[in-house]
MARVEX-822335 format. One record per residue: residue in three letters; x, y, z of N, C-alpha, C in turn. Coordinates in steps of 0.02 Angstrom, whole numbers, padded with zeros to 5 digits, always signed. Example, Ala and Ser with C-alpha at 12.3 -4.5 7.8 and 13.67 -1.06 7.14 Angstrom:
2
Ala+00660-00284+00390+00615-00225+00390+00660-00165+00390Ser+00642-00112+00354+00684-00053+00357+00645+00002+00394
END
This chain:
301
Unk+00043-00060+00000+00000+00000+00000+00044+00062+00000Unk+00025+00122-00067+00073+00184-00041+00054+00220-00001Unk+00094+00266+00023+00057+00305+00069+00131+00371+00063Unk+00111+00423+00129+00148+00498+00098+00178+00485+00182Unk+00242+00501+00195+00245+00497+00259+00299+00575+00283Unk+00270+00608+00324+00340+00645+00349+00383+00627+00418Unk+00440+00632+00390+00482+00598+00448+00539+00670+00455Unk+00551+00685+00511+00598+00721+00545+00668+00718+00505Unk+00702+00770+00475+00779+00755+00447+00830+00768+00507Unk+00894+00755+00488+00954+00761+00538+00955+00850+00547Unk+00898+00894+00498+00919+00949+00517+00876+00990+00594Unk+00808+00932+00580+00755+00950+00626+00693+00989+00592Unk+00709+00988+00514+00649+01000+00489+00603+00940+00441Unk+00560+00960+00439+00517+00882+00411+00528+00883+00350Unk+00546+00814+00323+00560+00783+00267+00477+00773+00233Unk+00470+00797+00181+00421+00737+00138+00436+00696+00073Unk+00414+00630+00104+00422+00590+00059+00357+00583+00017Unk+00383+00578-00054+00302+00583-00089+00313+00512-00127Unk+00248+00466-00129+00247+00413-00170+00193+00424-00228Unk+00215+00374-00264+00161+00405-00321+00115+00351-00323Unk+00039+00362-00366-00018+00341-00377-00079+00363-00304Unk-00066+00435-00296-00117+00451-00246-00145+00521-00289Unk-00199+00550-00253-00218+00613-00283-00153+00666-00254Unk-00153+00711-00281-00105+00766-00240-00148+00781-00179Unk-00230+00797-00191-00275+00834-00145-00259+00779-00082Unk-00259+00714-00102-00281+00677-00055-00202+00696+00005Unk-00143+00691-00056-00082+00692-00001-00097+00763+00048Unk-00114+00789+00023-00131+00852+00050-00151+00866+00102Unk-00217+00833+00119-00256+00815+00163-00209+00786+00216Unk-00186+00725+00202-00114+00678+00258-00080+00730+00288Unk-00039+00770+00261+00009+00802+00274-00019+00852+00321Unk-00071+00856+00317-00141+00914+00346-00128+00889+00416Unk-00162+00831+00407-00178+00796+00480-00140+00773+00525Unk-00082+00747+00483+00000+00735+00515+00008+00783+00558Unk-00001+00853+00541+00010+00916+00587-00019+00903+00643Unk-00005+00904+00703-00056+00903+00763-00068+00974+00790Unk-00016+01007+00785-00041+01089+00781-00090+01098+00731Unk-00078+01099+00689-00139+01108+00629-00229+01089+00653Unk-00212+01034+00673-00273+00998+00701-00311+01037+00738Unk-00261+01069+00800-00274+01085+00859-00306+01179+00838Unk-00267+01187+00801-00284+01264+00766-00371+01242+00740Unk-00357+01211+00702-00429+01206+00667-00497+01170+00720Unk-00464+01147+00775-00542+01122+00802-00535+01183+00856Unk-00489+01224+00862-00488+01303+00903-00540+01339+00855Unk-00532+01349+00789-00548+01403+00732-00636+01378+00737Unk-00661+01322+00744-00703+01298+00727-00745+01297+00789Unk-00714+01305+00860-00736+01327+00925-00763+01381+00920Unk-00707+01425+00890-00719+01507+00901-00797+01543+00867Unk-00801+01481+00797-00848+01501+00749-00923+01489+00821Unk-00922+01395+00831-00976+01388+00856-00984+01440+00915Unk-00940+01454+00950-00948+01493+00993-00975+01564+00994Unk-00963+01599+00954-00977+01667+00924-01049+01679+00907Unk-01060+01599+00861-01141+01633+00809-01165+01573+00822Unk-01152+01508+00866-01212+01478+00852-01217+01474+00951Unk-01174+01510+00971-01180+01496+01070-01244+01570+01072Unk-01248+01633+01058-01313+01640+01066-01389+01644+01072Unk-01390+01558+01036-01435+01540+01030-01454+01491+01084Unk-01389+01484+01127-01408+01438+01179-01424+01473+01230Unk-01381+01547+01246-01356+01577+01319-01393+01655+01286Unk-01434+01661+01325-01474+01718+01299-01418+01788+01333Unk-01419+01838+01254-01380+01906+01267-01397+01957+01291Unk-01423+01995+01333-01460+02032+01360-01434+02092+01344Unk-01473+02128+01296-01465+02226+01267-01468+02258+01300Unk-01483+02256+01377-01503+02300+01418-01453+02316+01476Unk-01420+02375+01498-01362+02404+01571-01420+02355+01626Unk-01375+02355+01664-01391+02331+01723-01369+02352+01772Unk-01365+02413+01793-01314+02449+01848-01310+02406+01909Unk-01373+02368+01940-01358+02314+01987-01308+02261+01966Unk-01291+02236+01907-01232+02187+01917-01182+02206+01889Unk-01155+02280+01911-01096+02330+01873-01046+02278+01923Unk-00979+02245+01872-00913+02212+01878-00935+02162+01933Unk-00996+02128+01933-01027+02085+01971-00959+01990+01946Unk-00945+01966+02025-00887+01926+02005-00922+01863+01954Unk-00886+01830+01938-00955+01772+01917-00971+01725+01973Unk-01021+01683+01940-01066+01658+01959-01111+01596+01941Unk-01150+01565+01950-01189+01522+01917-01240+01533+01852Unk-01250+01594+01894-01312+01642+01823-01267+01685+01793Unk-01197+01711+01797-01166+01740+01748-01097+01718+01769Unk-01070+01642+01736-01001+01610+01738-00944+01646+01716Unk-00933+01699+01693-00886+01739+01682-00908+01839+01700Unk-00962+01832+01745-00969+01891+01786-01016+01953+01749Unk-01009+02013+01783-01032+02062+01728-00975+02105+01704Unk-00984+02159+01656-00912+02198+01661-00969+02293+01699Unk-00934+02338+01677-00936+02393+01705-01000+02435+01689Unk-01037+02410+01650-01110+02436+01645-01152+02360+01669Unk-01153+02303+01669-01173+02270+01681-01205+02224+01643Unk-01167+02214+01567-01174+02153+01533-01149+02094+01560Unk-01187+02027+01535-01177+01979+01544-01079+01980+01510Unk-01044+01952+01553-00986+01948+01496-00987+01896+01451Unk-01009+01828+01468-01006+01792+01413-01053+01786+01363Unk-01079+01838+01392-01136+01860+01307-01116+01894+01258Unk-01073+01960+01325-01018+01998+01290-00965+01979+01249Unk-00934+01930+01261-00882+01889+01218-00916+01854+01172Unk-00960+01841+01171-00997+01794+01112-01012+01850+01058Unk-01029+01902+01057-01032+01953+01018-00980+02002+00998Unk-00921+01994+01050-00886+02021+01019-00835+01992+00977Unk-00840+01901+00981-00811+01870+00919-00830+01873+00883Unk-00919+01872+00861-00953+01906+00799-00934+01943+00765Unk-00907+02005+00781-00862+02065+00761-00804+02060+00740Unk-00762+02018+00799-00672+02007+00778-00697+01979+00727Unk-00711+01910+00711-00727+01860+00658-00734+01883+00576Unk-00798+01911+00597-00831+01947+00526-00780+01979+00497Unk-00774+02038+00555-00730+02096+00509-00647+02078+00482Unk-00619+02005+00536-00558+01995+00516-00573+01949+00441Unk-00615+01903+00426-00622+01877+00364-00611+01912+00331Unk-00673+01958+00319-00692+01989+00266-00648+02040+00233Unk-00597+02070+00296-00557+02129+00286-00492+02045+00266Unk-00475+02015+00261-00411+01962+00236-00434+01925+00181Unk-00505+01940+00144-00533+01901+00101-00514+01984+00036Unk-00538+02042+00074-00551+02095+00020-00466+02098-00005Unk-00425+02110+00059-00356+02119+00055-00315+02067-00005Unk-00356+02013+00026-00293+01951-00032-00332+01983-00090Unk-00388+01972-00110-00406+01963-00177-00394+02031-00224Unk-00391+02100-00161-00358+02148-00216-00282+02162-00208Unk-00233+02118-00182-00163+02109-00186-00148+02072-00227Unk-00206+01996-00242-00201+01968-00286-00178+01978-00340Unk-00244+02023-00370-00255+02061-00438-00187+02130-00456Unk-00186+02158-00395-00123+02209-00408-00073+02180-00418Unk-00044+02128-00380+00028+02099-00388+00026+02053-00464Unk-00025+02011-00484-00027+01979-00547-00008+02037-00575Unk-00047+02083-00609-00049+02141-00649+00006+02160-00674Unk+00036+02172-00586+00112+02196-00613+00164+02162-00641Unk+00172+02096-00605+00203+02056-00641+00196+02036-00714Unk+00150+02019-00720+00141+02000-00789+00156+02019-00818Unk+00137+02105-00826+00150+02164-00884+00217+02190-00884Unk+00236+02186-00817+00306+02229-00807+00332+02265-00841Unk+00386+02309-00833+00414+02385-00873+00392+02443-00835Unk+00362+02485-00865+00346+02550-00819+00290+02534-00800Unk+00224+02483-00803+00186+02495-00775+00200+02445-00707Unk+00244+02408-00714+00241+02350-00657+00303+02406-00613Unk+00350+02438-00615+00373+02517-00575+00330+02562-00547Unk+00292+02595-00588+00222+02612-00548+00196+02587-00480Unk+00159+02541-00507+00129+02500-00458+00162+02469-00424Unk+00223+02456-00407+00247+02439-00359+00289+02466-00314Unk+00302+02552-00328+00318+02629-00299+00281+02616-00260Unk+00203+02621-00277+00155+02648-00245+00145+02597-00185Unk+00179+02550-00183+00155+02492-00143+00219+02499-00070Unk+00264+02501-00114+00324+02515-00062+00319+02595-00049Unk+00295+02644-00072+00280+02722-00029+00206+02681+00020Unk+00178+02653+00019+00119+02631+00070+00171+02594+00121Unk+00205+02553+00118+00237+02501+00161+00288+02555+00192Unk+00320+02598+00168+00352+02651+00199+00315+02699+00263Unk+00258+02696+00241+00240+02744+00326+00202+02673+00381Unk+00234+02684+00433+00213+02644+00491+00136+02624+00496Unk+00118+02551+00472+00035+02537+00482+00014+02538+00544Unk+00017+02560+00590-00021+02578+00634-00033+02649+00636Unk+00013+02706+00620+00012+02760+00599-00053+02783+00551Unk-00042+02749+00500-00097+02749+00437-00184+02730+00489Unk-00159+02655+00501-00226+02628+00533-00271+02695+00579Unk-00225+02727+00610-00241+02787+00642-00267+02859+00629Unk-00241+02844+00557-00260+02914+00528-00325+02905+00501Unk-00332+02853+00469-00377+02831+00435-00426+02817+00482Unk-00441+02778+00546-00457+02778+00588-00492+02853+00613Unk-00488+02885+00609-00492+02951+00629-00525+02993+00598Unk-00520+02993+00502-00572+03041+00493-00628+03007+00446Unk-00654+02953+00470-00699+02913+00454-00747+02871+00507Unk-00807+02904+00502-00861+02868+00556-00873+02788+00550Unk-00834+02773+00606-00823+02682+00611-00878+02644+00608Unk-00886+02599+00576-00967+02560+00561-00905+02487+00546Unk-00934+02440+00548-00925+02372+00530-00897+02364+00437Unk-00918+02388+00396-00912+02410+00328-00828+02463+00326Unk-00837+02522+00376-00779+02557+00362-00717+02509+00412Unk-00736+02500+00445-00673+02461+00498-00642+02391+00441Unk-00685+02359+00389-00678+02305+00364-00627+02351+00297Unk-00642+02393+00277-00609+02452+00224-00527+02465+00245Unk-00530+02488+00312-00466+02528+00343-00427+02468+00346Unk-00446+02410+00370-00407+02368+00406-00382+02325+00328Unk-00415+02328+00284-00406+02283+00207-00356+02344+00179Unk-00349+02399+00173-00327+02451+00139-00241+02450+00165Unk-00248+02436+00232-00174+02400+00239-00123+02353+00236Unk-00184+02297+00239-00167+02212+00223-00160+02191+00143Unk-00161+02239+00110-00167+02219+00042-00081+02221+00032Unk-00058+02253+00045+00020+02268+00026+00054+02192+00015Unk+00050+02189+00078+00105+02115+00077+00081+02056+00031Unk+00008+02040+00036-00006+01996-00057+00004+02005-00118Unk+00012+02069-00104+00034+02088-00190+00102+02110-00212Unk+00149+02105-00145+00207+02088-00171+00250+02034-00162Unk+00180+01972-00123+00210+01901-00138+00187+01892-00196Unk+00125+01889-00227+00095+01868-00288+00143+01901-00340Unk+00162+01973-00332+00191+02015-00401+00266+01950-00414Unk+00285+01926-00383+00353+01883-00359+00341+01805-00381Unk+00278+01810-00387+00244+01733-00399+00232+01715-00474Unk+00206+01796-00471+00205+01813-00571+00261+01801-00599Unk+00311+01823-00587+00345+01850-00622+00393+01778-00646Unk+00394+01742-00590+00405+01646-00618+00352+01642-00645Unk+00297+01638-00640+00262+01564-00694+00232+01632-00765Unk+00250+01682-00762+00256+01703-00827+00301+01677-00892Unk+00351+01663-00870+00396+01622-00906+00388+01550-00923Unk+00330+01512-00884+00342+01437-00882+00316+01427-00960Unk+00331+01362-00994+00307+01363-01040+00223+01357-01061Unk+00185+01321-01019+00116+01332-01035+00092+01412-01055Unk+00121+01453-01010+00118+01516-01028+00118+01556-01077Unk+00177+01521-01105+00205+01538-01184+00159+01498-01222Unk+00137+01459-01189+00070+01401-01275+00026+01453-01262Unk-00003+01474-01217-00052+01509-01218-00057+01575-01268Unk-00018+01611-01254+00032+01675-01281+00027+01650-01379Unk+00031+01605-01400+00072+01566-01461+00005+01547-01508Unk-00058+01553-01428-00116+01517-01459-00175+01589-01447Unk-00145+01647-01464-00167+01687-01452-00226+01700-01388Unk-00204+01656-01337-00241+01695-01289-00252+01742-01273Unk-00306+01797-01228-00280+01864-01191-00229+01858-01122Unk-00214+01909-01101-00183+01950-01048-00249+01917-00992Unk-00283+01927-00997-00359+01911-00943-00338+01855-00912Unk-00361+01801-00979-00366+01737-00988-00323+01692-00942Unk-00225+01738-00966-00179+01704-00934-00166+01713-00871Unk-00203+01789-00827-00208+01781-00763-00246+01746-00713Unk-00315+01757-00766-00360+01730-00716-00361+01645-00722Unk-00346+01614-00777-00357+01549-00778-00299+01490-00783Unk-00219+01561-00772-00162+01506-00757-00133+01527-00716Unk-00090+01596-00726-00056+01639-00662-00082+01612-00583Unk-00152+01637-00578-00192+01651-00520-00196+01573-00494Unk-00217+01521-00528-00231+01469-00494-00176+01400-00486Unk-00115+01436-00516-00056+01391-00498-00002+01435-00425Unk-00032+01506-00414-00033+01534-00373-00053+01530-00303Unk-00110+01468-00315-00145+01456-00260-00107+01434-00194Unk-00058+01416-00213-00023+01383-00132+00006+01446-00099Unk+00027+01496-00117+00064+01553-00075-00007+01604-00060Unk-00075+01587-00103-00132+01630-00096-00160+01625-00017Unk-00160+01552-00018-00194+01510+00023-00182+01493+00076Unk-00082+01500+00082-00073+01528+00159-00052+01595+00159Unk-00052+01643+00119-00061+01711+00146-00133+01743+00183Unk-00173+01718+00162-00242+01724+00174-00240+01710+00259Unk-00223+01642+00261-00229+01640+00318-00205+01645+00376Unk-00127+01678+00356-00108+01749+00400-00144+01801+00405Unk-00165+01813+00354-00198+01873+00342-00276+01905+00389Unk-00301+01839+00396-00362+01840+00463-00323+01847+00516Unk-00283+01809+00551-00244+01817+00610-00224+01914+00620Unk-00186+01926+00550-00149+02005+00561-00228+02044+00571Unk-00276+02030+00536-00323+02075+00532-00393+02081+00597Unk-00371+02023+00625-00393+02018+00711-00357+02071+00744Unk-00294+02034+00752-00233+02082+00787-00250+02165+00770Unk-00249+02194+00720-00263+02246+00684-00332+02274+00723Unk-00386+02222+00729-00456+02265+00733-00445+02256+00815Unk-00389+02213+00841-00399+02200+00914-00367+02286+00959Unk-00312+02286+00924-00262+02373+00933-00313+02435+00929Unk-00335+02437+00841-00365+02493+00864-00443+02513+00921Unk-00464+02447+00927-00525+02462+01001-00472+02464+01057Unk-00415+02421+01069-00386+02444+01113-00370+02533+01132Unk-00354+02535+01076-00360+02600+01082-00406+02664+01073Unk-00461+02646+01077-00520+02666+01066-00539+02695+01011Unk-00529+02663+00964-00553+02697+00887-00577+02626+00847Unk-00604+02584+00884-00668+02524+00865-00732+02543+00848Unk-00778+02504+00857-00812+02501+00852-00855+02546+00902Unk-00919+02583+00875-00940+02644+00955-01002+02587+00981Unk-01009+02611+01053-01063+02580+01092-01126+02588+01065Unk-01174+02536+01061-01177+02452+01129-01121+02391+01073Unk-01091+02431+01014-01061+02361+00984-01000+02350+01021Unk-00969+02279+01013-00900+02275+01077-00870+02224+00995Unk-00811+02216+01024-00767+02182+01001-00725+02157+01050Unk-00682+02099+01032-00633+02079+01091-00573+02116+01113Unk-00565+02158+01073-00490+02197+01063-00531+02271+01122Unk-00596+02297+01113-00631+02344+01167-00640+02311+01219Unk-00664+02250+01231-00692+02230+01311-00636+02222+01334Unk-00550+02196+01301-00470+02197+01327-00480+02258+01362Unk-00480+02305+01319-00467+02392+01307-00489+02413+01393Unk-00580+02399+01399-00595+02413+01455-00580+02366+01498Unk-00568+02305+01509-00532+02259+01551-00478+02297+01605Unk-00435+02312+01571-00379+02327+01591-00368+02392+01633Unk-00416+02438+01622-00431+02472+01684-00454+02446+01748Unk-00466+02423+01731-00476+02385+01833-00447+02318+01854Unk-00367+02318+01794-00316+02268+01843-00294+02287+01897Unk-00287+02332+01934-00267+02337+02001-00312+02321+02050Unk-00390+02316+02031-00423+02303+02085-00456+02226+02092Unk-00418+02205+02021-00409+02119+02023-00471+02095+01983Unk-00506+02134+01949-00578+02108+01911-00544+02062+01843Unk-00518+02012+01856-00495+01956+01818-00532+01937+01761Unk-00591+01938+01759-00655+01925+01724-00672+01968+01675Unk-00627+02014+01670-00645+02069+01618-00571+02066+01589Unk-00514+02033+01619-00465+02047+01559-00442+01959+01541Unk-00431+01918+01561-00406+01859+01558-00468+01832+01474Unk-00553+01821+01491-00589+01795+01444-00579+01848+01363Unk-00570+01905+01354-00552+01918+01286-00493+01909+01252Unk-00426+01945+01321-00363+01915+01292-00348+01833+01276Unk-00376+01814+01302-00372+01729+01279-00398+01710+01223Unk-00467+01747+01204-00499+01748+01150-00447+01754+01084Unk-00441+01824+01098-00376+01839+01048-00319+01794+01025Unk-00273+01785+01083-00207+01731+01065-00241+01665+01047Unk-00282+01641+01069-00300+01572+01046-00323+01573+00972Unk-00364+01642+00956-00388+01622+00884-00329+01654+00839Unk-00287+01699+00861-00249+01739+00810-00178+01666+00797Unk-00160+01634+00868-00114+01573+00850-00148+01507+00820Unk-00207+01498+00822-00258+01435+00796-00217+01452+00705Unk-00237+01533+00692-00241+01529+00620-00159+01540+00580Unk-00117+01546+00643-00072+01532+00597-00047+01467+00604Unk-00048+01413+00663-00038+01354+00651-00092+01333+00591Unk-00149+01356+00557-00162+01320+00503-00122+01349+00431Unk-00094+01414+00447-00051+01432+00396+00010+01380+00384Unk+00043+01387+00438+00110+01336+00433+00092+01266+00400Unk+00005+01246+00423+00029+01169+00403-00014+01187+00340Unk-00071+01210+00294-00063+01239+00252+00001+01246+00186Unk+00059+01286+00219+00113+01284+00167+00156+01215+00161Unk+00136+01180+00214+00191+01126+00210+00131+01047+00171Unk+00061+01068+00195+00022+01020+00146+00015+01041+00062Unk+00028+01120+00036+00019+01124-00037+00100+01114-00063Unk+00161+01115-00009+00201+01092-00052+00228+01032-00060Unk+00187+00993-00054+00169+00920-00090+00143+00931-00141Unk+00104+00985-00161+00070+00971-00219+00112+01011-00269Unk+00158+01042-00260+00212+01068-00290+00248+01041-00329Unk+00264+00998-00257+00348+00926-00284+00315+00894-00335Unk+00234+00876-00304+00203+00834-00338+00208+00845-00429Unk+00190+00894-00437+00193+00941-00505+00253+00931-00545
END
């Protein structure tokens, strides 16, 4: 029977051995599961989901202050306490992964797919227009992103839509000058040139060869890319330019947590910051094993 095995080298990094007569997808998958970090990331990632959008349907969220259970410790009827107006907290955390979640996808989904398209572009075409566009990319990477995040932050009324904008408007950089780098090899490969020979378009050869032999550096940038864009939406509520009240996020309930570590209210900083490191390290242990399951399908190639 074949099978794909990784075994440890004399250097301490993992060897793969590839046998042939399997699918690539399938080795893929092995190499997936071999990871036990990987594993552990993904039944974290898959916690965080159920936890977020399908736990308030179990543990009812209550919209309403409660000045009687203001920083109330927990309890039986509220297992992780109240915080400083008197939400439930673990209603509070259930909603404010709603928020991290959403807005980190969506802002690492908008980011790859228009770094994508910019970095192909440039590569492909290269000369003065692939100089251009990639000035403009390194004058963006030149001023400090938290700086930017801040400015930007600042003269725009924060809604779920603009926070998903600011936070993508920065994350786009770094995909599009792995992808522009990605182009610029398989522009040359020869399928490229049949295409080119067989009068294809410019379109054609991004979207239906460039882009999808691309997929292995897409696919774990991406999923750094949720992790940075948590981190990202977690800083600026830290610093109070989130989301405005009654909406919370995990990176605001930290924010207000942390004013009342001296008087030991544990319950307001320990349940979000944990939130955070667990889901922001879940998604890059699925990055790591990610790059090391598509490059099997590489060798494979």
């Amino acid at each position: 029977m074949r099978r794909i095995s990784v075994e440890p080298s004399v250097a301490g990094q993992n060897e793969i051995t590839i046998e042939p007569g399997r699918s690539t997808w399938r080795m893929s998958l092995e190499v997936f599961l071999q990871n036990r970090l990987a594993v552990v990331g993904l039944v974290i990632v898959i916690f965080m989901v159920l936890f977020s959008f399908v736990g308030p349907l179990f543990w009812h969220v209550d919209a309403h202050t409660h000045l009687s259970r203001v920083n109330l410790p927990p309890s039986a009827s509220h297992p992780l306490g109240c915080d400083e107006l008197g939400y439930d907290e673990l209603g509070r955390l259930m909603q404010g992964g709603q928020t991290s979640l959403e807005i980190g996808l969506f802002a690492a989904l908008l980011a790859t797919v228009f770094g994508v398209l910019w970095g192909a572009i440039s590569g492909f075409f290269g000369g003065l227009l692939d100089t251009l566009m990639m000035r403009t990319v390194d004058a963006l990477l030149a001023v400090p992103p938290l700086f930017l995040l801040l400015f930007l932050a600042s003269i725009v009324r924060i809604n779920r839509l603009e926070l998903i904008l600011v936070v993508a408007l920065v994350a786009w950089l770094a995909p599009a000058r792995l992808i522009r780098a990605e182009t610029l090899s398989l522009r040359t490969r020869e399928y490229v040139q049949a295409v080119k020979v067989m009068g294809g378009g410019s379109k054609r050869i991004i979207f239906r060869h460039i882009a999808p032999n691309a997929v292995g550096t897409i696919a774990v940038n991406a999923t750094f890319q949720v992790a940075d864009a948590i981190l990202t939406i977690a800083a600026l509520s830290f610093l109070g330019l989130g989301l405005p009240a009654p909406a919370t996020d995990w990176g605001g309930m930290l924010s207000t947590g942390v004013q009342y570590t001296y008087v030991n209210y544990w319950w307001l900083i320990y349940p979000p910051g944990l939130a955070i490191v667990l889901t922001v390290v879940a998604f890059n242990f699925l990055g790591d094993a990610l790059r090391d399951a598509l490059e099997v399908r590489l060798r494979r190639r």
